[in-house]
C-alpha positions in Angstrom: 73.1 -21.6 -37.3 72.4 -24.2 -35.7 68.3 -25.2 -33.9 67.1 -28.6 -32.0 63.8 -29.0 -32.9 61.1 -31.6 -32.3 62.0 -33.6 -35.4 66.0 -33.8 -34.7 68.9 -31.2 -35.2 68.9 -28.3 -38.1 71.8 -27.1 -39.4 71.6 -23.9 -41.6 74.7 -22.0 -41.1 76.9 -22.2 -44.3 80.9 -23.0 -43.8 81.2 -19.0 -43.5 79.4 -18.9 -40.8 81.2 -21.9 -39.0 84.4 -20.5 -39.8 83.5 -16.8 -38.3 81.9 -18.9 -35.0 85.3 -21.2 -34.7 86.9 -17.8 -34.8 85.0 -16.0 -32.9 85.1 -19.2 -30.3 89.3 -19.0 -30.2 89.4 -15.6 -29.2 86.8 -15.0 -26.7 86.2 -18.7 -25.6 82.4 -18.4 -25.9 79.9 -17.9 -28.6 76.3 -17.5 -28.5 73.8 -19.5 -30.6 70.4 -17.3 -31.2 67.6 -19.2 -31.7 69.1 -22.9 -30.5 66.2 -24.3 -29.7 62.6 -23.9 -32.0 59.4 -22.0 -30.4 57.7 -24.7 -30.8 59.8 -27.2 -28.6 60.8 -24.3 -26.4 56.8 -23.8 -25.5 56.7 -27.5 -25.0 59.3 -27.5 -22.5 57.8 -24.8 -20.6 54.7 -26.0 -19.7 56.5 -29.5 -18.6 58.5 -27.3 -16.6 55.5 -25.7 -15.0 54.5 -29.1 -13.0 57.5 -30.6 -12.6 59.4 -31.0 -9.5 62.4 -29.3 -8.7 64.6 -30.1 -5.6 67.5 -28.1 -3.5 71.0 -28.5 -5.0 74.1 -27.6 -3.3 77.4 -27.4 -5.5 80.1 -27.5 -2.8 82.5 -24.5 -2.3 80.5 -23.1 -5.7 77.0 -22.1 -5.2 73.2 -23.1 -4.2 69.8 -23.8 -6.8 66.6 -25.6 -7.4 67.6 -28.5 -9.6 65.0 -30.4 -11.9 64.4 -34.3 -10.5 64.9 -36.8 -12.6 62.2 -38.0 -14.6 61.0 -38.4 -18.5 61.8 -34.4 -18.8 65.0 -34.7 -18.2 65.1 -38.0 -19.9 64.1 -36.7 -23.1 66.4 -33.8 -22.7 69.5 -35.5 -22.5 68.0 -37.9 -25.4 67.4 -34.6 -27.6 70.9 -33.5 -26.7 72.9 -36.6 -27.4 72.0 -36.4 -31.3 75.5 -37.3 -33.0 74.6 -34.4 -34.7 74.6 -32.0 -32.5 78.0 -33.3 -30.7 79.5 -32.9 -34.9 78.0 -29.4 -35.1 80.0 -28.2 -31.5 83.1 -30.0 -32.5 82.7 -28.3 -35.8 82.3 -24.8 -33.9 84.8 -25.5 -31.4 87.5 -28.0 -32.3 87.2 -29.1 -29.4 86.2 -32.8 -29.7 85.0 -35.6 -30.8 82.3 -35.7 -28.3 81.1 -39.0 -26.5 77.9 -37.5 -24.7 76.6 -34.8 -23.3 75.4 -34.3 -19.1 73.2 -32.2 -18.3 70.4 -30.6 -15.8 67.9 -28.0 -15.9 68.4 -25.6 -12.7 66.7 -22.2 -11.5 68.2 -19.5 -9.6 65.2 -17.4 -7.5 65.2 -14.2 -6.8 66.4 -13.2 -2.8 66.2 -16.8 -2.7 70.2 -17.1 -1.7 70.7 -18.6 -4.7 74.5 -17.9 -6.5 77.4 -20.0 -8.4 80.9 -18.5 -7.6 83.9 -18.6 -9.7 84.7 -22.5 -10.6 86.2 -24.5 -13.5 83.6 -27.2 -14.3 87.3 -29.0 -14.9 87.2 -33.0 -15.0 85.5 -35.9 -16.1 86.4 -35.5 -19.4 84.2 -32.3 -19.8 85.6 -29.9 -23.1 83.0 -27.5 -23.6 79.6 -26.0 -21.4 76.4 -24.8 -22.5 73.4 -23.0 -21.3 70.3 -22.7 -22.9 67.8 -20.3 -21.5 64.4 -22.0 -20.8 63.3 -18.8 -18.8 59.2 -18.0 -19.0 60.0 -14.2 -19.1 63.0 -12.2 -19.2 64.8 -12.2 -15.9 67.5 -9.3 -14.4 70.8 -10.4 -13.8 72.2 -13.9 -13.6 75.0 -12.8 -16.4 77.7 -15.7 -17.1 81.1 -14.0 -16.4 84.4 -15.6 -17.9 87.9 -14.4 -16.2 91.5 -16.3 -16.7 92.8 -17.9 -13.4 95.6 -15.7 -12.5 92.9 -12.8 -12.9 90.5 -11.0 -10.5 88.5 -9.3 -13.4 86.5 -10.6 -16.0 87.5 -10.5 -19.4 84.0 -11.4 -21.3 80.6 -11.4 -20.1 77.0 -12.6 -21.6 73.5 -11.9 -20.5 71.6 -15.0 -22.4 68.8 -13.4 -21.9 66.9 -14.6 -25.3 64.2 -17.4 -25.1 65.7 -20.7 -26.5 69.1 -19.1 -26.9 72.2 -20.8 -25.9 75.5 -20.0 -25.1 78.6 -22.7 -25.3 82.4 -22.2 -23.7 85.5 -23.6 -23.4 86.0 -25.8 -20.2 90.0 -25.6 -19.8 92.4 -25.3 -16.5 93.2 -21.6 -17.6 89.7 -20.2 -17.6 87.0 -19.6 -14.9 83.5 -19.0 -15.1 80.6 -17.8 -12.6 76.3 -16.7 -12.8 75.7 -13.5 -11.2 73.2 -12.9 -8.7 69.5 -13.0 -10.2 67.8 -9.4 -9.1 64.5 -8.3 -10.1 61.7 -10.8 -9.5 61.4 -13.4 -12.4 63.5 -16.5 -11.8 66.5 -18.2 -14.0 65.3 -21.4 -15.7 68.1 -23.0 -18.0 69.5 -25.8 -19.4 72.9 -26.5 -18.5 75.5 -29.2 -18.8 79.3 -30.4 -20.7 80.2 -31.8 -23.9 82.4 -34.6 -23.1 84.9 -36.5 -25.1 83.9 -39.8 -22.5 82.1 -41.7 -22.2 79.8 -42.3 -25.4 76.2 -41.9 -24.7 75.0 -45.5 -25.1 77.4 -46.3 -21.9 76.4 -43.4 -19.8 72.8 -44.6 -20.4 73.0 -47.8 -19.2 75.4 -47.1 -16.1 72.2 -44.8 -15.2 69.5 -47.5 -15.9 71.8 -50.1 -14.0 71.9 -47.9 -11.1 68.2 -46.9 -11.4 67.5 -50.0 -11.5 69.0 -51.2 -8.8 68.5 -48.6 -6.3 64.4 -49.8 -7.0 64.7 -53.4 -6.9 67.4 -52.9 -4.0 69.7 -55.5 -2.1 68.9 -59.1 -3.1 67.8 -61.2 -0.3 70.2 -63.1 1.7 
């Protein structure tokens, strides 16, 4: 329906097929996106991904992973994701916009690494709908994306994105929790994951970033 590829954003699905997705999207608060991203761009990825550095994260209260570091990957991802046409396609699945930008970071989980995200919101900062796009090398065991309502204990939906390049998008709302199982087995997690947001726009986020790049390398001015 819908594929980011090395030349900008396709868009094949008909109005059929948006209408069955905004459907299916109300109901279950998730859809998945087969094929989101093209071979070819998803082998390109990869083998940055190979060499690049990854760090420690820790989400407080919500779970531990390696985190990509900042650099022209992750650059050039968020570039690729902030197409205006790709934040008009998820409104357009979704309803859940308009869309100002979209944050993101590539993170892994490790096998018997200690590795786990816990039940959260992902609630705030203007943030409307998630999504995960699987940059794994090889298919990996666990790590399913669980979806339960607050006031539950059980989860109501689940979805093992276990398909190279596929992506999965879902509703971020006060009513609704989310959480990544444990990854088993001995092939790591490697995906793509980050918010829609209605603010700010794109061009702003960009140049808080620079501004604070920037800074942090020229540092304090002399007295």
């Amino acid at each position: 329906m819908i594929c980011v590829t090395r030349h900008g954003l396709i868009v094949r699905g008909s109005d059929a097929d948006f209408a069955a997705g905004r459907q299916l999207f109300a109901t279950q608060h998730c859809l998945r996106l087969e094929g989101f991203v093209e071979a070819e761009l998803l082998r390109t990825i990869r083998r940055s991904l190979r060499t690049a550095p990854f760090h420690d994260r820790t989400h407080d209260g919500i779970g531990t992973e390696l985190c990509l570091s900042e650099g022209p990957l992750s650059a050039g991802l968020e570039f690729l994701w902030n197409a205006p046409t790709l934040s008009a396609a998820i409104d357009r699945l979704t309803k859940c916009g308009p869309f100002g930008c979209f944050e993101g970071r590539v993170y892994r989980m490790m096998p018997a690494q200690g590795h786990y995200d816990s039940w959260h919101s992902d609630v705030g900062e203007d943030r409307r709908v998630a999504m995960s796009v699987n940059f794994s090398e090889e298919r990996y065991e666990g790590g399913v994306t669980e979806f339960r309502y607050a006031g539950d204990t059980a989860a109501f939906h689940h979805v093992a994105n276990t398909g190279f390049g596929d992506a999965i998008i879902f509703r971020i709302d006060p009513s609704l929790r989310h959480q990544v199982t444990e990854v088993t087995g001995s092939i790591a997690k490697t995906a793509y994951a980050g918010w829609f947001r209605t603010t700010p726009e794109y061009s702003t986020m960009f140049r808080e970033r620079h501004d604070r790049d920037r800074t942090q390398t020229i540092g304090d001015p002399p007295d």
